[in-house]
N, C-alpha and C positions, 0 to 999 in steps of 0.2 A: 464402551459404547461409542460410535460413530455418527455422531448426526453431518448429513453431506445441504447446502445452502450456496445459494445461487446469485452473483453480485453482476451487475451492472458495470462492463466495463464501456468507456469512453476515448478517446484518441482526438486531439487536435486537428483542424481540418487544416489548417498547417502545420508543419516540425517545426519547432523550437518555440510557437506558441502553446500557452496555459495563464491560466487566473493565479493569480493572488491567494494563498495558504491561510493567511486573514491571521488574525489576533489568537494566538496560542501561546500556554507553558510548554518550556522545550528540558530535554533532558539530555544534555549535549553532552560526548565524551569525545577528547579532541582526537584520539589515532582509533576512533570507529567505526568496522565500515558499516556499520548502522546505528542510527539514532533515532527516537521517538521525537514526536510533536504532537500535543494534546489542545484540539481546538476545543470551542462551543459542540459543534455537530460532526466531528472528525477527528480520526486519529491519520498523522503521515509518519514516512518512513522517508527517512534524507540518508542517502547513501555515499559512500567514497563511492568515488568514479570509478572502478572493478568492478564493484557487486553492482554501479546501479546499471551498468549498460547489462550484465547477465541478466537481471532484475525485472527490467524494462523488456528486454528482448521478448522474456519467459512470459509476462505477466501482461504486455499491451502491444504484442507481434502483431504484425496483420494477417498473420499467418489462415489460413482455411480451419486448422484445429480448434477447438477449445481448449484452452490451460486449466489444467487444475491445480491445487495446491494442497499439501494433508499441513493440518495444523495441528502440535501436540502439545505438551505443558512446557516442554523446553527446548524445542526445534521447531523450524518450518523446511519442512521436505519441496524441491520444486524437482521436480518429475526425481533422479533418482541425489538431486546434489542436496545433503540437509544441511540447514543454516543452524547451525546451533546455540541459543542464545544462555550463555552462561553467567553475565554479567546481573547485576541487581536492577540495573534500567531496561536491559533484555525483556528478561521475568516479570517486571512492572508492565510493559511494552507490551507484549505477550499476552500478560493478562487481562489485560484491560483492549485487546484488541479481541480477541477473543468474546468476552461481555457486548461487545459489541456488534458480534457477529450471531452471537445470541439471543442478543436483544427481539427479535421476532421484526426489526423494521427493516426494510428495504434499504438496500445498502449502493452504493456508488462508488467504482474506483475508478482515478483519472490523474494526471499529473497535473504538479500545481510547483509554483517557486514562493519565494519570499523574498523582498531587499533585504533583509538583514544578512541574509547567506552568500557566500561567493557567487559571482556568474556561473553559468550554468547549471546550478546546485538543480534537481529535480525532485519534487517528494512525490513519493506515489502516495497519494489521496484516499481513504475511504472514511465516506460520509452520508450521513443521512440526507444532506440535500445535494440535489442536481446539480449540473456545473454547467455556468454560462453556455444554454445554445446554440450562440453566433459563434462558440470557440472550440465547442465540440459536436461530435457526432457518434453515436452509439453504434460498437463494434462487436458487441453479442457478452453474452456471460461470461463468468470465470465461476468454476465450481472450485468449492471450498470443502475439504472434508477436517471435520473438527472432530481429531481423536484424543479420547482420553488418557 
């Protein structure tokens, strides 16, 4: 079964600004090029700098298109290239972002940093609440198809 759901993406009305990722357990693995972070009202994705510019490109382009994404029990496909998550933080990551997209709430993706993490580090954000106003501006949907 495929249920397909509709997320609120956002873009800084300037490059290299974004808010605060705020108070989260993280599940860090040091040569990954992705890692989870588990807020209050949000789950992010902090990538090595490879995957997050392809990441980013795909997922918060300014492009004319809409991005989709298929999401399954242990990849996420972005148009034909799958991410494959094999590790035991993947699958956790995975699942729990997933419940998330399930959950029936209105969802929001945006990029956000953190001091703890190196300069530049970026996470792509999706969260139940909005993200500061004055720092962003809403650039149309991302569909999400979540197959089993």
């Amino acid at each position: 079964m495929t249920t397909e759901i509709q997320i609120k993406r956002y873009a800084a009305y300037y490059r290299g600004w974004c808010q605060a990722f705020g108070e989260h357990e993280a599940n860090i693995v040091e040569k990954a090029d992705l890692n989870w972070l588990y807020g209050e009202e949000a789950i992010g994705l902090m990538m090595s700098s490879a995957l997050q510019k392809r990441l980013t490109r795909h997922l918060l382009g300014r492009g004319s298109d809409t991005p989709a994404i298929q999401i399954m029990s242990s990849r996420i496909l972005l148009k034909d290239e799958p991410l494959v998550m094999e590790s035991e933080a993947d699958r956790t990551g995975l699942s729990r972002i997933r419940a998330l997209f399930n959950s029936g709430l209105l969802v929001h993706m945006y990029l956000t940093s953190h001091v703890y993490y190196p300069a530049g580090t970026r996470i792509i954000t999706f969260s139940t609440r909005k993200p500061v106003p004055i720092l962003y501006k809403e650039i149309g949907p991302l569909h999400i198809l979540l197959c089993d």
